[in-house]
N, CA, C, O and CB atoms as a CASP TS submission, in Angstrom:
PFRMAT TS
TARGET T0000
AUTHOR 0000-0000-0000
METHOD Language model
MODEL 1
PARENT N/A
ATOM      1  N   UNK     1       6.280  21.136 -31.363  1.00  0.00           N
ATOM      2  CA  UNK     1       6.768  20.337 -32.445  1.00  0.00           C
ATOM      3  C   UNK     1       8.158  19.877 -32.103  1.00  0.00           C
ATOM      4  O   UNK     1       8.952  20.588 -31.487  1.00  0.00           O
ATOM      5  CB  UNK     1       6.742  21.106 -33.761  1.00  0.00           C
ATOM      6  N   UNK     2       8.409  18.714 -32.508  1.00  0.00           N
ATOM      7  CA  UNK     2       9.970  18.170 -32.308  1.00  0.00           C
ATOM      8  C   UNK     2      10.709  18.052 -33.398  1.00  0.00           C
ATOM      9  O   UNK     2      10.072  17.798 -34.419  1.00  0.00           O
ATOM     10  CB  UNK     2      10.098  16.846 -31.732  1.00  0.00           C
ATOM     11  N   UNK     3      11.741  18.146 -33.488  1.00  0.00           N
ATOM     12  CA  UNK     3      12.793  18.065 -34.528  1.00  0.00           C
ATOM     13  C   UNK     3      13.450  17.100 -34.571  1.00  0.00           C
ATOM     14  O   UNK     3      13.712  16.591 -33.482  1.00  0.00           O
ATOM     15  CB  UNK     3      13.617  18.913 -34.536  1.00  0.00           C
ATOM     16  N   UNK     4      13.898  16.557 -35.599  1.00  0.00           N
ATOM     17  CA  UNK     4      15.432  15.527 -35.832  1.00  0.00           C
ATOM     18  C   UNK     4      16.547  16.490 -35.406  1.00  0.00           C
ATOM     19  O   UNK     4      16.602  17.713 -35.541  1.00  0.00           O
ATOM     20  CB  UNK     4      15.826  14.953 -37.725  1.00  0.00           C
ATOM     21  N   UNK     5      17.433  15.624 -34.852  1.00  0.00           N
ATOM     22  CA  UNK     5      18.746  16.084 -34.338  1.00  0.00           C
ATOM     23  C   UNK     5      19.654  15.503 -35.232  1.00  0.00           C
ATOM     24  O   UNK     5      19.182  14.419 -35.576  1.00  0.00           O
ATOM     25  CB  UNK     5      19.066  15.704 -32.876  1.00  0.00           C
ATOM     26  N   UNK     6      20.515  15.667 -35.661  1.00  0.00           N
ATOM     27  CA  UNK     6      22.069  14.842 -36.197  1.00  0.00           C
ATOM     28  C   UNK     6      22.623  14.537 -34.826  1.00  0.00           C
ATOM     29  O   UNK     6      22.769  15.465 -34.030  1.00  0.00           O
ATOM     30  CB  UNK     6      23.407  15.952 -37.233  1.00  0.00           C
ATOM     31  N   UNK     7      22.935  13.322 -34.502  1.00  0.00           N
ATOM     32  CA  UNK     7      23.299  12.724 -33.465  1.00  0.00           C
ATOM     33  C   UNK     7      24.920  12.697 -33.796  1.00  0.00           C
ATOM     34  O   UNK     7      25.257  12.775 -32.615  1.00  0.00           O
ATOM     35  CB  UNK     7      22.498  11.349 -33.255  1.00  0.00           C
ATOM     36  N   UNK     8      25.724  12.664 -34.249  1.00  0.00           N
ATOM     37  CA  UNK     8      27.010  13.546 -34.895  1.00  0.00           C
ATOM     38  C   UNK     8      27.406  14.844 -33.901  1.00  0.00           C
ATOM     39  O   UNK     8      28.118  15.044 -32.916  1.00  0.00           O
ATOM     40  CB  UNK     8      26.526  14.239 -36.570  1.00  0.00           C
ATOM     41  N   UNK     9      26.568  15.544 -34.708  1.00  0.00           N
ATOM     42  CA  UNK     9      26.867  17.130 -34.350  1.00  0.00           C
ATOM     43  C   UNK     9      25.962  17.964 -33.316  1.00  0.00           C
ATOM     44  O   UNK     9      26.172  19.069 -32.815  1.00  0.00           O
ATOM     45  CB  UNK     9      26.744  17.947 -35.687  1.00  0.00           C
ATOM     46  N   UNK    10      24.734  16.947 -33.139  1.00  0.00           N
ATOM     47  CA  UNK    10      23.550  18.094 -32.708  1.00  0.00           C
ATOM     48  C   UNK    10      23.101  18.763 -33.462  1.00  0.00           C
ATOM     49  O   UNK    10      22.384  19.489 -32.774  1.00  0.00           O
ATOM     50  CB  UNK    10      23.793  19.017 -31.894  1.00  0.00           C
ATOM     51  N   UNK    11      22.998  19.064 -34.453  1.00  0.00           N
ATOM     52  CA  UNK    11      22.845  19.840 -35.639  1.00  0.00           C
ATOM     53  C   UNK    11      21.172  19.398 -35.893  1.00  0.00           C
ATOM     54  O   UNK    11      20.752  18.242 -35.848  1.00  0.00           O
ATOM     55  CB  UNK    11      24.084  19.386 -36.971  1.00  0.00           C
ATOM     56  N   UNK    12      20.408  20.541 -36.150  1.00  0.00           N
ATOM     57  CA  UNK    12      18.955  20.663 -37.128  1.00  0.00           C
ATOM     58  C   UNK    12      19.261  20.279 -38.172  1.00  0.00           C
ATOM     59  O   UNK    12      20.226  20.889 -38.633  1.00  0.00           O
ATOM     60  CB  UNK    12      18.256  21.999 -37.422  1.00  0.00           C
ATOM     61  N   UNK    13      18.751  19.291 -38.963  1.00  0.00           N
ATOM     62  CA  UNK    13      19.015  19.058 -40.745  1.00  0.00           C
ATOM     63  C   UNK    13      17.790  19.534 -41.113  1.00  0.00           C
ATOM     64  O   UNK    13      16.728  18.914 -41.088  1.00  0.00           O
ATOM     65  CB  UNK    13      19.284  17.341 -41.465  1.00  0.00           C
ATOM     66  N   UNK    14      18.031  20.958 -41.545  1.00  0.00           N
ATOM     67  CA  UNK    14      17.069  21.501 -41.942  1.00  0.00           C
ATOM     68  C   UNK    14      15.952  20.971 -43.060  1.00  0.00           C
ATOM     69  O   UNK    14      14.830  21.449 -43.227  1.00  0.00           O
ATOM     70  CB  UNK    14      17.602  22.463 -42.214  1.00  0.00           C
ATOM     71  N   UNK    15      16.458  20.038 -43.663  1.00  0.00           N
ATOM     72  CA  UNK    15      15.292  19.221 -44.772  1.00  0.00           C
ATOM     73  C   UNK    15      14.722  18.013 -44.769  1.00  0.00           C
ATOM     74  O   UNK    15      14.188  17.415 -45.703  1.00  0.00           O
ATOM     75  CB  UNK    15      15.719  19.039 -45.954  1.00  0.00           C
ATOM     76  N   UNK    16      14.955  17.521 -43.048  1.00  0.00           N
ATOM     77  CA  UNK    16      14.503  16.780 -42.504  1.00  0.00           C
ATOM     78  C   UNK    16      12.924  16.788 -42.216  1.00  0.00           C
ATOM     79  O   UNK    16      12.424  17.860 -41.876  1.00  0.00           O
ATOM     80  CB  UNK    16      15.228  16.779 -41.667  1.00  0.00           C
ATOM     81  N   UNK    17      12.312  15.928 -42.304  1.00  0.00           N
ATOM     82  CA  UNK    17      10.810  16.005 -41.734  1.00  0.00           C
ATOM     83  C   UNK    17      11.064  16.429 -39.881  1.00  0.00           C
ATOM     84  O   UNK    17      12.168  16.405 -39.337  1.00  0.00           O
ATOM     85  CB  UNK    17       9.877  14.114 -42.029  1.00  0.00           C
ATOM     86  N   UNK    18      10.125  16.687 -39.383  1.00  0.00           N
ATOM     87  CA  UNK    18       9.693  17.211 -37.772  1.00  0.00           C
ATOM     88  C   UNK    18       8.047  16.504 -37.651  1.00  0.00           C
ATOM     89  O   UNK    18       7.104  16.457 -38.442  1.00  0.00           O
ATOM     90  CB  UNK    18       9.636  19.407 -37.604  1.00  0.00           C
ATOM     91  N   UNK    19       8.226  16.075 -36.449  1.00  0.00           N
ATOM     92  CA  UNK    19       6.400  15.933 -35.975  1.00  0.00           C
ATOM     93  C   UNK    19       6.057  16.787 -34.861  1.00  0.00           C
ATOM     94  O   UNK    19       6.458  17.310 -33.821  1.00  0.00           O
ATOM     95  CB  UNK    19       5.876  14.299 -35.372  1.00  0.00           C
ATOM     96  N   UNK    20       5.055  16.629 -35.692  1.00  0.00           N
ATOM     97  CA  UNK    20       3.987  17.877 -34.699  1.00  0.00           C
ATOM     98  C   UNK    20       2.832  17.223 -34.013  1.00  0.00           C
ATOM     99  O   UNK    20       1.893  16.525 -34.396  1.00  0.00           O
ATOM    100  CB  UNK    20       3.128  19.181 -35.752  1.00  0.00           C
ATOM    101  N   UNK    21       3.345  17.829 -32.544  1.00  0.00           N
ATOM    102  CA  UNK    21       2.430  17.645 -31.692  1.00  0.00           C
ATOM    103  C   UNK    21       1.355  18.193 -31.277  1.00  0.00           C
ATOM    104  O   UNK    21       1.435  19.085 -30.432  1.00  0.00           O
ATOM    105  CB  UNK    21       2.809  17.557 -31.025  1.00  0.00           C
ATOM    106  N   UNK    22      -0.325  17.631 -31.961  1.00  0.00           N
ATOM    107  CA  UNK    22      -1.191  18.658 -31.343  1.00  0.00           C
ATOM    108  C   UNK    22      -1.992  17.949 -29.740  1.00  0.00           C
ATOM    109  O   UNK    22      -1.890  16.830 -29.237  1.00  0.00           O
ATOM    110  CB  UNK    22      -2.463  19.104 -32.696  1.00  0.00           C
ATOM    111  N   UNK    23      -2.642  18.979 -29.378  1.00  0.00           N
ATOM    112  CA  UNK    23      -3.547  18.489 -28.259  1.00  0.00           C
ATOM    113  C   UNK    23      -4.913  17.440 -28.973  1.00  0.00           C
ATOM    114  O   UNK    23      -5.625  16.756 -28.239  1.00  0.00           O
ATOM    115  CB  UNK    23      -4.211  20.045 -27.401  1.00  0.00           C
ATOM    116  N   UNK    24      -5.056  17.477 -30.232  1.00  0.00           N
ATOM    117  CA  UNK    24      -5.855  16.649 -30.836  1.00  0.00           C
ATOM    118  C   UNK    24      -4.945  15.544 -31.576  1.00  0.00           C
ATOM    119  O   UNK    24      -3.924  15.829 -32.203  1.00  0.00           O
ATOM    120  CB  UNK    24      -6.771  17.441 -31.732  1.00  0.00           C
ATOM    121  N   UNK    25      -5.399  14.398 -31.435  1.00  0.00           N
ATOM    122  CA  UNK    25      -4.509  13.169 -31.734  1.00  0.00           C
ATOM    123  C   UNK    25      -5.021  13.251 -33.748  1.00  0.00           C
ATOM    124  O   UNK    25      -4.528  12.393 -34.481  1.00  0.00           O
ATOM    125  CB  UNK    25      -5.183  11.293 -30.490  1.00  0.00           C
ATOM    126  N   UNK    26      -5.455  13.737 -34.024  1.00  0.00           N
ATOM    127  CA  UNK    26      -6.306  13.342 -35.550  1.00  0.00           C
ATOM    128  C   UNK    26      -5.264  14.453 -36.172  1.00  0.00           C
ATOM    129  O   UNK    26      -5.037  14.325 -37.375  1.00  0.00           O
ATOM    130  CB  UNK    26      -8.483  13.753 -35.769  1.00  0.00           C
ATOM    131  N   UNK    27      -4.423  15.826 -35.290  1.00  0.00           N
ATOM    132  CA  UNK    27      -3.708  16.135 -35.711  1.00  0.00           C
ATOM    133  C   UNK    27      -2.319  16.330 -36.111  1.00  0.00           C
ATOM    134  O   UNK    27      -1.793  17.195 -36.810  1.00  0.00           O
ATOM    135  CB  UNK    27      -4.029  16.380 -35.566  1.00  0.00           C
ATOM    136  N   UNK    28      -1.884  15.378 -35.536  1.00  0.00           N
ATOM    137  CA  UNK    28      -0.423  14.986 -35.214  1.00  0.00           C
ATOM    138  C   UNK    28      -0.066  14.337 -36.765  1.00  0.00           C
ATOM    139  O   UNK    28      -0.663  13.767 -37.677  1.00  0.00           O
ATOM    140  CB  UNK    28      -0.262  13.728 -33.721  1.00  0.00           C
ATOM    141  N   UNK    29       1.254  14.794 -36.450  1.00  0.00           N
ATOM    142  CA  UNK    29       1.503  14.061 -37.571  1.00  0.00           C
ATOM    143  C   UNK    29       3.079  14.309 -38.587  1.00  0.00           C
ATOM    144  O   UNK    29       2.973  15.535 -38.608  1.00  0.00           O
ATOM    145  CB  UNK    29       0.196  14.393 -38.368  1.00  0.00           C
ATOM    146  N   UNK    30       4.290  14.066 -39.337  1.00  0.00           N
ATOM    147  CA  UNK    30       5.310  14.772 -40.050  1.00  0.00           C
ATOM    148  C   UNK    30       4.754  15.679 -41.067  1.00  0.00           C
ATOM    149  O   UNK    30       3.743  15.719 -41.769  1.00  0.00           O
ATOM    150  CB  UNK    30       6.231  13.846 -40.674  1.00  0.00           C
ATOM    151  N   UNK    31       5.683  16.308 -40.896  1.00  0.00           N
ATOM    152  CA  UNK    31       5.759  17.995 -41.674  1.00  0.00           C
ATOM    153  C   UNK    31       7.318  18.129 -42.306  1.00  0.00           C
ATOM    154  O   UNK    31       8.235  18.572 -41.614  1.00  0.00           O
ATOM    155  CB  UNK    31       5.521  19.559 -40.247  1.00  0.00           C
ATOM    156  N   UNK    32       7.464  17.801 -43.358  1.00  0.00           N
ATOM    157  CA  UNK    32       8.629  18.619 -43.747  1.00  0.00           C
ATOM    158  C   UNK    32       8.934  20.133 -44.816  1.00  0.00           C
ATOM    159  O   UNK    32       8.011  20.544 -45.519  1.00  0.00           O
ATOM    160  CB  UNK    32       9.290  17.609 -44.273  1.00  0.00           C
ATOM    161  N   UNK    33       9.578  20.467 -44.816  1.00  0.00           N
ATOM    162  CA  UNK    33       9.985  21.613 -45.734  1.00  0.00           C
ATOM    163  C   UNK    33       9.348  22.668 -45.145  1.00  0.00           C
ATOM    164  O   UNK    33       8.329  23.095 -45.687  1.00  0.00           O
ATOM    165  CB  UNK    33       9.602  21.492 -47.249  1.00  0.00           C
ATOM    166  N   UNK    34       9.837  23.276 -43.928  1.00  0.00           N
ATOM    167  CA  UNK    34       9.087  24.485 -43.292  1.00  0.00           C
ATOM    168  C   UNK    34      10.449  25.708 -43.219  1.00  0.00           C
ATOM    169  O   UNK    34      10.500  26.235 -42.107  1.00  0.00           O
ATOM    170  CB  UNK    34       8.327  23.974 -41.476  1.00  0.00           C
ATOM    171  N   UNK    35      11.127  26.029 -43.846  1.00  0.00           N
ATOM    172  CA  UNK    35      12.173  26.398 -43.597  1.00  0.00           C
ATOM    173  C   UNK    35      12.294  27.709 -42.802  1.00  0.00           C
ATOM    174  O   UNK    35      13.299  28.002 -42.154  1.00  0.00           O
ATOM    175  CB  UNK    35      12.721  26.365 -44.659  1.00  0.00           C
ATOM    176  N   UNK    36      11.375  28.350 -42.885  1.00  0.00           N
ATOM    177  CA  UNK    36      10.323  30.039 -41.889  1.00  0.00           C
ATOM    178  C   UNK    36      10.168  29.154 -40.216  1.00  0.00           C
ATOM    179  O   UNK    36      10.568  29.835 -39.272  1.00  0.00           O
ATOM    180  CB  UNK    36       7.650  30.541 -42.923  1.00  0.00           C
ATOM    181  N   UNK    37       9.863  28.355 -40.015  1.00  0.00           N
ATOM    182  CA  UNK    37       9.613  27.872 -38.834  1.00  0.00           C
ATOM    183  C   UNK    37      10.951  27.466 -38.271  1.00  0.00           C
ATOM    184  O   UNK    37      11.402  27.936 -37.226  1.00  0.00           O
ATOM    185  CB  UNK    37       8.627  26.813 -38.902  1.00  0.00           C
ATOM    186  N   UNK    38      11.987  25.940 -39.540  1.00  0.00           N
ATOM    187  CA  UNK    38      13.210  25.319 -38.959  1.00  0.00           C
ATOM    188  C   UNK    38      13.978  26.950 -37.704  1.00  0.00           C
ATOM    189  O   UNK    38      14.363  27.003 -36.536  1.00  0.00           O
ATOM    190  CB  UNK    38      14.497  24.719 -40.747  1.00  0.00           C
ATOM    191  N   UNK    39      13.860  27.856 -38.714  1.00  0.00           N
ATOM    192  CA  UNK    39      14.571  29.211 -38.760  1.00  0.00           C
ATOM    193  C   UNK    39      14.512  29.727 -37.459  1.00  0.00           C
ATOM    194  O   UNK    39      15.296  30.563 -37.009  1.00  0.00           O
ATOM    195  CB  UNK    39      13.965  30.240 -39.751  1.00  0.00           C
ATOM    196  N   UNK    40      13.576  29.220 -36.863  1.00  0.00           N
ATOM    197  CA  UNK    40      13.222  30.081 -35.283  1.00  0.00           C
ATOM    198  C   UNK    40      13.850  29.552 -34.281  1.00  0.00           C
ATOM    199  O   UNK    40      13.979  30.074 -33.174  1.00  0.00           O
ATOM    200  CB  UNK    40      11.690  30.071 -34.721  1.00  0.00           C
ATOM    201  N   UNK    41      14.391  28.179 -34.728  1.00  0.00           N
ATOM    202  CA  UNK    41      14.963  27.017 -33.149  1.00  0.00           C
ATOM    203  C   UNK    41      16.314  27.588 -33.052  1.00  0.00           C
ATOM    204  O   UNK    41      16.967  27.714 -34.088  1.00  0.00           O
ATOM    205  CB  UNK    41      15.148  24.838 -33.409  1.00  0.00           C
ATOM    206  N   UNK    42      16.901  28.018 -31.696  1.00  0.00           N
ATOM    207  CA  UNK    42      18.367  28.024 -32.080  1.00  0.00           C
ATOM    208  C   UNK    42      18.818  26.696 -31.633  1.00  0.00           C
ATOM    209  O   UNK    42      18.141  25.687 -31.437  1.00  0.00           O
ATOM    210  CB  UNK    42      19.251  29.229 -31.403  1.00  0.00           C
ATOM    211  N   UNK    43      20.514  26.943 -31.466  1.00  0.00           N
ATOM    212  CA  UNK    43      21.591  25.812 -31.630  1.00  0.00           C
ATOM    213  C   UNK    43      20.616  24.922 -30.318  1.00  0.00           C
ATOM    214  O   UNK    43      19.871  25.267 -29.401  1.00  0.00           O
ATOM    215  CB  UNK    43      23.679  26.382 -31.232  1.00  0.00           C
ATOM    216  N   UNK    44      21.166  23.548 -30.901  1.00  0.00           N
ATOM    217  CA  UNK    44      20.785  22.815 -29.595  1.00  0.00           C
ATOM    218  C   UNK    44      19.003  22.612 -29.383  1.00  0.00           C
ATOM    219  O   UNK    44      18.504  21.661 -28.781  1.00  0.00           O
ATOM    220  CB  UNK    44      21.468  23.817 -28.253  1.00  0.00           C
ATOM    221  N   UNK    45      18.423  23.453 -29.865  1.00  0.00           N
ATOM    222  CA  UNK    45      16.764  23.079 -29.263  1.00  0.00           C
ATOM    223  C   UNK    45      16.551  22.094 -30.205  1.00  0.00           C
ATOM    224  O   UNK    45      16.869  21.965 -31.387  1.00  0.00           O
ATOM    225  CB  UNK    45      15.385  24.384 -29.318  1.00  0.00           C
ATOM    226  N   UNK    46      15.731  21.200 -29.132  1.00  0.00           N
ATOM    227  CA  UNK    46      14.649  20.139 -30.274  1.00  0.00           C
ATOM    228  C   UNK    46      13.473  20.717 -30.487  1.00  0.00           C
ATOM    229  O   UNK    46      13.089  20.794 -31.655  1.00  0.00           O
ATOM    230  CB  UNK    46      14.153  18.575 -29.715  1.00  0.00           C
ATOM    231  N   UNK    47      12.484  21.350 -29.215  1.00  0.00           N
ATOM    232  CA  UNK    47      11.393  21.955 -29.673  1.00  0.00           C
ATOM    233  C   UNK    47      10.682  22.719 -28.857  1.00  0.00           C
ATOM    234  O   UNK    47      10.482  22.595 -27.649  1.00  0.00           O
ATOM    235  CB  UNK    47      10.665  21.177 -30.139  1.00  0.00           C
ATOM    236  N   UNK    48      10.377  23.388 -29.487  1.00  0.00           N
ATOM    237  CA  UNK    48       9.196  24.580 -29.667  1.00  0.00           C
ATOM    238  C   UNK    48       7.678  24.768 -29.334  1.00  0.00           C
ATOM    239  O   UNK    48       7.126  23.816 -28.782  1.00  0.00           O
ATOM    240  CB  UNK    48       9.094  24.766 -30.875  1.00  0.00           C
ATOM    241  N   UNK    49       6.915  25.928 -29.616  1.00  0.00           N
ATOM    242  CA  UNK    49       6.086  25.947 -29.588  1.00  0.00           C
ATOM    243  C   UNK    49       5.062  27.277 -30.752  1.00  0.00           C
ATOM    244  O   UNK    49       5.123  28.506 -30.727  1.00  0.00           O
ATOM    245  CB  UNK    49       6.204  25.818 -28.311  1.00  0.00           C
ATOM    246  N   UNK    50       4.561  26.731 -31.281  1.00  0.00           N
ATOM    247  CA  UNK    50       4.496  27.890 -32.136  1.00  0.00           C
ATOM    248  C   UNK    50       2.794  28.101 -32.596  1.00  0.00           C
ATOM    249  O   UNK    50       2.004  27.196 -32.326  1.00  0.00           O
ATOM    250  CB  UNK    50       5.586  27.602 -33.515  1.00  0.00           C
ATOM    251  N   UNK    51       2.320  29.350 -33.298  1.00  0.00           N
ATOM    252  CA  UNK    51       1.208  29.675 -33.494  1.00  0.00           C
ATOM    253  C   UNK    51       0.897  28.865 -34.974  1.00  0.00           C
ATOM    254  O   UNK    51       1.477  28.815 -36.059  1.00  0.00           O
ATOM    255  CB  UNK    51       1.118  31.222 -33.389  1.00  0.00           C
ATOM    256  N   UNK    52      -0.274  28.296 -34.436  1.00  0.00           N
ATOM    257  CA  UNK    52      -0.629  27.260 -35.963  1.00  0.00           C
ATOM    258  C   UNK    52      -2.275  27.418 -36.069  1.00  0.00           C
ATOM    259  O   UNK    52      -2.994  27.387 -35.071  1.00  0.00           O
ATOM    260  CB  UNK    52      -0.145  25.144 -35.746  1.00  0.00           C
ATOM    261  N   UNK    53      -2.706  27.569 -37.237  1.00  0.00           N
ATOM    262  CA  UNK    53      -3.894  27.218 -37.815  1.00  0.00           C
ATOM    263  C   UNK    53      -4.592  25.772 -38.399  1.00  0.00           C
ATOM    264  O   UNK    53      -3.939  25.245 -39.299  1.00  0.00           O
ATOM    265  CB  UNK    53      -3.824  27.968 -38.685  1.00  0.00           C
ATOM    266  N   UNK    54      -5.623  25.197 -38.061  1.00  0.00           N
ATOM    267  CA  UNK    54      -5.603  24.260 -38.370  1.00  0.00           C
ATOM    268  C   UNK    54      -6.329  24.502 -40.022  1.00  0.00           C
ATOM    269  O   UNK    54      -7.256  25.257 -40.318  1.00  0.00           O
ATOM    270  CB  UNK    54      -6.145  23.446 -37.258  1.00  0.00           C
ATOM    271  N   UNK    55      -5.749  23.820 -40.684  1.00  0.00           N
ATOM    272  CA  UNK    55      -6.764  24.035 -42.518  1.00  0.00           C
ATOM    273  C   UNK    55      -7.599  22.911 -43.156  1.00  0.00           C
ATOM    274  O   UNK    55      -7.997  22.045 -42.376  1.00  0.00           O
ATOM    275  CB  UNK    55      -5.607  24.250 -43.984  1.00  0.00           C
ATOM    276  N   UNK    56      -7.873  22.809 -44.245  1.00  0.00           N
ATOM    277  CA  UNK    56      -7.998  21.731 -44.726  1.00  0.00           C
ATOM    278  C   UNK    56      -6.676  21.157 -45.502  1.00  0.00           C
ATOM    279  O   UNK    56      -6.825  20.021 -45.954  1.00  0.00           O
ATOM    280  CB  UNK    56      -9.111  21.856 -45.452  1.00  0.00           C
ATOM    281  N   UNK    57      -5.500  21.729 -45.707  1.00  0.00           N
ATOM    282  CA  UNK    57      -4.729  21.080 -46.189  1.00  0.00           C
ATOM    283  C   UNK    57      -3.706  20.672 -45.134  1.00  0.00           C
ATOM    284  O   UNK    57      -2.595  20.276 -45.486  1.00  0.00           O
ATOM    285  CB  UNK    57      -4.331  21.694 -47.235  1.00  0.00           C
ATOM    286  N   UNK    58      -4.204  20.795 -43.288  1.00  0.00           N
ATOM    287  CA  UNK    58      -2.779  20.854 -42.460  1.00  0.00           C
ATOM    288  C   UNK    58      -2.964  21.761 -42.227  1.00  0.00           C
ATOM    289  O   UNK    58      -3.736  22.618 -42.658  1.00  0.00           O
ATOM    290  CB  UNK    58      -1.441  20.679 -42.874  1.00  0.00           C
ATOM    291  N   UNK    59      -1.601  21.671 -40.786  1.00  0.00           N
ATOM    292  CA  UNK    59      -1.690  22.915 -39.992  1.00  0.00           C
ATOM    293  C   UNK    59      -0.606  23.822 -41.256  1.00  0.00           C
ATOM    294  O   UNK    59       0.055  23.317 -42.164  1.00  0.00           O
ATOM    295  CB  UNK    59      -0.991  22.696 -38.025  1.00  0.00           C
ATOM    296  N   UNK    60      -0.757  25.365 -40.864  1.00  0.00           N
ATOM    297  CA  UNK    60      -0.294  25.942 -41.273  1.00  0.00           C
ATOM    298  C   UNK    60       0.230  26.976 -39.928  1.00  0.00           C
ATOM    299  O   UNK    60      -0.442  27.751 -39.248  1.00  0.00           O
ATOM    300  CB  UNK    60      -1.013  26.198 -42.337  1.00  0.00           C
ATOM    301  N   UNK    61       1.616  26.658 -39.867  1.00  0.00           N
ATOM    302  CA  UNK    61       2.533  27.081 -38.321  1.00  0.00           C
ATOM    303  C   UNK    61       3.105  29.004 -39.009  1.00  0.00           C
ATOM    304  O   UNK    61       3.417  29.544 -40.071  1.00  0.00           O
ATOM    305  CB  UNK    61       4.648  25.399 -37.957  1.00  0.00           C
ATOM    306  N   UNK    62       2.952  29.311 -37.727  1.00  0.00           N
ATOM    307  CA  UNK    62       3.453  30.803 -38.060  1.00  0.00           C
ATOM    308  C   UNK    62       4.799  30.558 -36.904  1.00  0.00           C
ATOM    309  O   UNK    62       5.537  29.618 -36.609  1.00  0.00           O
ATOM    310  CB  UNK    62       2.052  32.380 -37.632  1.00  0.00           C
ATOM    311  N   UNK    63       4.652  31.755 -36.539  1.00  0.00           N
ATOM    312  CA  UNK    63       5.669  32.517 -35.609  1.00  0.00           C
ATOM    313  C   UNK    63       5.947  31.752 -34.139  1.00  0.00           C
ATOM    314  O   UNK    63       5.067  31.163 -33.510  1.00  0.00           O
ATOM    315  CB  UNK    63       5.028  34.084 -35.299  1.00  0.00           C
ATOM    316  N   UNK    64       6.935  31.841 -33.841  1.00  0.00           N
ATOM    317  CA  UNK    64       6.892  30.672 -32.380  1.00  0.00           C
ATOM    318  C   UNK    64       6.559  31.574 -31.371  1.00  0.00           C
ATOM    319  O   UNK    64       6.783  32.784 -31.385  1.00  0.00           O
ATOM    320  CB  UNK    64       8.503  29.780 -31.846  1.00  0.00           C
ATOM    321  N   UNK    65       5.864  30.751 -30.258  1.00  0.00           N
ATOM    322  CA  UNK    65       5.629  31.170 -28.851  1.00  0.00           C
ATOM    323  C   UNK    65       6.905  31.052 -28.002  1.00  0.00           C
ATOM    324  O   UNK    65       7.779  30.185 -27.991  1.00  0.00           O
ATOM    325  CB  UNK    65       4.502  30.308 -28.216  1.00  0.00           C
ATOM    326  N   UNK    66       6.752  32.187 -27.294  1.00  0.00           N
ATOM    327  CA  UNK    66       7.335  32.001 -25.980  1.00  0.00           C
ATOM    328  C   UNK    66       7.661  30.999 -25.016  1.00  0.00           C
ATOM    329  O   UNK    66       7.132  31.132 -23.912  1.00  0.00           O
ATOM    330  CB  UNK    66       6.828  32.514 -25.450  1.00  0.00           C
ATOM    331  N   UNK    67       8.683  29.687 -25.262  1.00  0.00           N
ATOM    332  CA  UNK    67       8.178  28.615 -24.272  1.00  0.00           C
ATOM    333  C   UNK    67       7.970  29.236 -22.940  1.00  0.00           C
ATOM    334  O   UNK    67       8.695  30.069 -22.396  1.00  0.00           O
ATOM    335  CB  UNK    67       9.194  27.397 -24.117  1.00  0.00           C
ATOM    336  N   UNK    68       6.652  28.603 -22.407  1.00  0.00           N
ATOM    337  CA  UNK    68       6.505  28.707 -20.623  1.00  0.00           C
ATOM    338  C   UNK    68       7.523  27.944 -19.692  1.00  0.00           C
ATOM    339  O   UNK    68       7.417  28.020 -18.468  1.00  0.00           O
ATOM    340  CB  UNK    68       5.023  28.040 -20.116  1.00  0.00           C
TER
END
């Protein structure tokens, strides 16, 4: 998943929307208000990788992976 940056500061705006990148194109798509997930990036990262379920309402993202 990628994040907005504040181009300013570098800064995460935490109430910013993020898109998420899946390996399925039907799932891609903005996500905002995840504040359990924003929480995992430190200073400086745009993105991640994290454990997600796909639902019927959207993914539902847990805990981040390990980047490789």
């Amino acid at each position: 998943m990628c994040l907005a940056i504040a181009a300013g500061t570098g800064a995460i705006p935490p109430d910013e929307p993020f898109m998420l990148k899946a390996s399925r194109p039907d799932c891609c798509g903005l996500y905002g208000r995840e504040p359990d997930v924003i929480a995992q990036f430190g200073p400086g990262e745009a993105w991640a990788q994290f454990e997600a379920d796909w639902t019927d309402e959207g993914w539902k993202l847990g805990r981040r992976v390990t980047d490789a």
